[in-house]
BALOBA-1460 file (C-alpha; in Angstrom, 3 decimals):
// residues 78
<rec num="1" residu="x" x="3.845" y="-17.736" z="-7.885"/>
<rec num="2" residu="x" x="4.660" y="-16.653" z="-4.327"/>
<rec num="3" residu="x" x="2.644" y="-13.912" z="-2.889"/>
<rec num="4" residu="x" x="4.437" y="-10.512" z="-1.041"/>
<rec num="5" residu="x" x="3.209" y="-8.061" z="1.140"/>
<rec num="6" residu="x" x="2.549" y="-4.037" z="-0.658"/>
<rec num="7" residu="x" x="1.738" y="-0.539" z="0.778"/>
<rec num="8" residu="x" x="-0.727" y="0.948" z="-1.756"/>
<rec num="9" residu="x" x="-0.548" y="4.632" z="-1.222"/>
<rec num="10" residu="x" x="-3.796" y="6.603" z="-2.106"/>
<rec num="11" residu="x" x="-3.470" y="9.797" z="-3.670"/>
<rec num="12" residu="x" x="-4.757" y="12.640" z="-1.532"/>
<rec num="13" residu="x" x="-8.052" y="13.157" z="-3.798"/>
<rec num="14" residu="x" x="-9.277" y="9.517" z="-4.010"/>
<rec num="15" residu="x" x="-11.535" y="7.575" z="-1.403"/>
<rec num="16" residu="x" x="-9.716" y="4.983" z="0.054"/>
<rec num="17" residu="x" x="-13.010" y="2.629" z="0.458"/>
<rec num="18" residu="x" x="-13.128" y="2.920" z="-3.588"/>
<rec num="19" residu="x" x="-9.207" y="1.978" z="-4.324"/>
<rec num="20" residu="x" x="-9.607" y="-0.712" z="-1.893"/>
<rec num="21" residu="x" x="-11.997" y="-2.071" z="-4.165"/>
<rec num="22" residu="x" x="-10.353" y="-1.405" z="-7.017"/>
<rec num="23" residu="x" x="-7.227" y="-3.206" z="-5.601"/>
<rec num="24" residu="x" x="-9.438" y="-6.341" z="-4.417"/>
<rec num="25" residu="x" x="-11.377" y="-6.524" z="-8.347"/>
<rec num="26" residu="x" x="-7.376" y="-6.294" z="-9.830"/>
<rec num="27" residu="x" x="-7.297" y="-9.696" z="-7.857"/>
<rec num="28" residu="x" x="-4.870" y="-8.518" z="-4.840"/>
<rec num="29" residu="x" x="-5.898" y="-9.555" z="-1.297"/>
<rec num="30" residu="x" x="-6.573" y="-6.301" z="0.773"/>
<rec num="31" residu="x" x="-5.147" y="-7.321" z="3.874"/>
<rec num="32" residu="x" x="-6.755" y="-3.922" z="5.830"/>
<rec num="33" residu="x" x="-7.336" y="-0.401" z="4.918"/>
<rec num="34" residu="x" x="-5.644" y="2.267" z="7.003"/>
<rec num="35" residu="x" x="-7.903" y="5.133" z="6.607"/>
<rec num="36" residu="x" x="-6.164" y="7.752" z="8.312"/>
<rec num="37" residu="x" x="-2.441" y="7.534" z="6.427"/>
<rec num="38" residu="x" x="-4.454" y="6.494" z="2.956"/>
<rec num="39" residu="x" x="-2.195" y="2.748" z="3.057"/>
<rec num="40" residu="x" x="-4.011" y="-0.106" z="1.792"/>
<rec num="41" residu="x" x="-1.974" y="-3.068" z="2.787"/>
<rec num="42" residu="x" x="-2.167" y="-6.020" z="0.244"/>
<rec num="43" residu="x" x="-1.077" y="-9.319" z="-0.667"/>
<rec num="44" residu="x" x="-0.360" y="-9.768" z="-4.328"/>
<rec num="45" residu="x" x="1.681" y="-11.577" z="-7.137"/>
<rec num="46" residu="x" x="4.578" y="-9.297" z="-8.104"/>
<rec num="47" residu="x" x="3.423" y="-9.490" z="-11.380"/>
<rec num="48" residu="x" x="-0.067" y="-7.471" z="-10.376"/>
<rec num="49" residu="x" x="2.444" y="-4.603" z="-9.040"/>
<rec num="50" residu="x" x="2.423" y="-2.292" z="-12.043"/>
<rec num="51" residu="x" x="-1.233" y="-2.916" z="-12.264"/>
<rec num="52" residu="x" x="-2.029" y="-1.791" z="-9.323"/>
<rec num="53" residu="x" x="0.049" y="1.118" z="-10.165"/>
<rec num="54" residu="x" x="-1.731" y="1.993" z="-12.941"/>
<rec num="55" residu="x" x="-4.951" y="3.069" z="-11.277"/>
<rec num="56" residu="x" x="-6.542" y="6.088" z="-10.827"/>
<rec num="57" residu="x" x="-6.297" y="6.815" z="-7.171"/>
<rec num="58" residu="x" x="-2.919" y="4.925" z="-6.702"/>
<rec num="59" residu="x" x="-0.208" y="7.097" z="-5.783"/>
<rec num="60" residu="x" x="2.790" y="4.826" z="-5.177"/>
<rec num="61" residu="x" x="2.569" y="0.591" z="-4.937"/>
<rec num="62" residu="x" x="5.533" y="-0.459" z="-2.271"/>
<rec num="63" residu="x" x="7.195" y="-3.489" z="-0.346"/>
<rec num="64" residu="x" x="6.166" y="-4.328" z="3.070"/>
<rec num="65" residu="x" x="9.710" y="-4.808" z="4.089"/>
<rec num="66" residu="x" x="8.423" y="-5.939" z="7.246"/>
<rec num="67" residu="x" x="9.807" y="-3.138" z="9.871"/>
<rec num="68" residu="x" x="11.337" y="0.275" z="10.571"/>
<rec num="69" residu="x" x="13.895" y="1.471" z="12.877"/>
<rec num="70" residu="x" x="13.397" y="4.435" z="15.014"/>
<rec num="71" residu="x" x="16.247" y="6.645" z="15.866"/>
<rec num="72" residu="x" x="17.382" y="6.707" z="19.658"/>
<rec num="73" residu="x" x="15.610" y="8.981" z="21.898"/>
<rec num="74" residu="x" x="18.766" y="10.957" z="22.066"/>
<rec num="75" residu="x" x="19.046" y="11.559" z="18.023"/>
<rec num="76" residu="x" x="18.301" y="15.351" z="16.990"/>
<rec num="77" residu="x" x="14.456" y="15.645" z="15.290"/>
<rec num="78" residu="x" x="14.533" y="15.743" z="12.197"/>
């Protein structure tokens, strides 16, 4: 089975260091940690996706779509 790219959010009361390692003993490949947003970036089976939900500190489990568009420098803030 081909392997995708996920954004594991951390919830706000949870050590990233300790999720990480929860992620990598669920058999996903931590890719790197981004301490100070609380991503851990993975490579995983879809199939591991709603296990990796499913722990405690997980908040959210989402696609690397692989980019974001910023608005033009002219746009309003928002």
């Amino acid at each position: 089975m081909a392997k995708n790219n996920y954004f594991v959010s951390v919830k706000p009361d949870a050590q990233i260091t300790s999720v990480a390692g929860e992620v990598r003993a669920a058999g996903a490949n931590v890719r790197q940690t981004l301490d100070a947003i609380g991503i851990v970036e993975v490579e995983a089976d879809e199939a591991l996706v709603e296990k990796l939900k499913s722990l405690a500190g997980v908040a959210s489990v989402d696609p690397a779509t692989g980019g974001f568009q910023l608005p033009p420098p002219d746009s309003p803030v928002q």
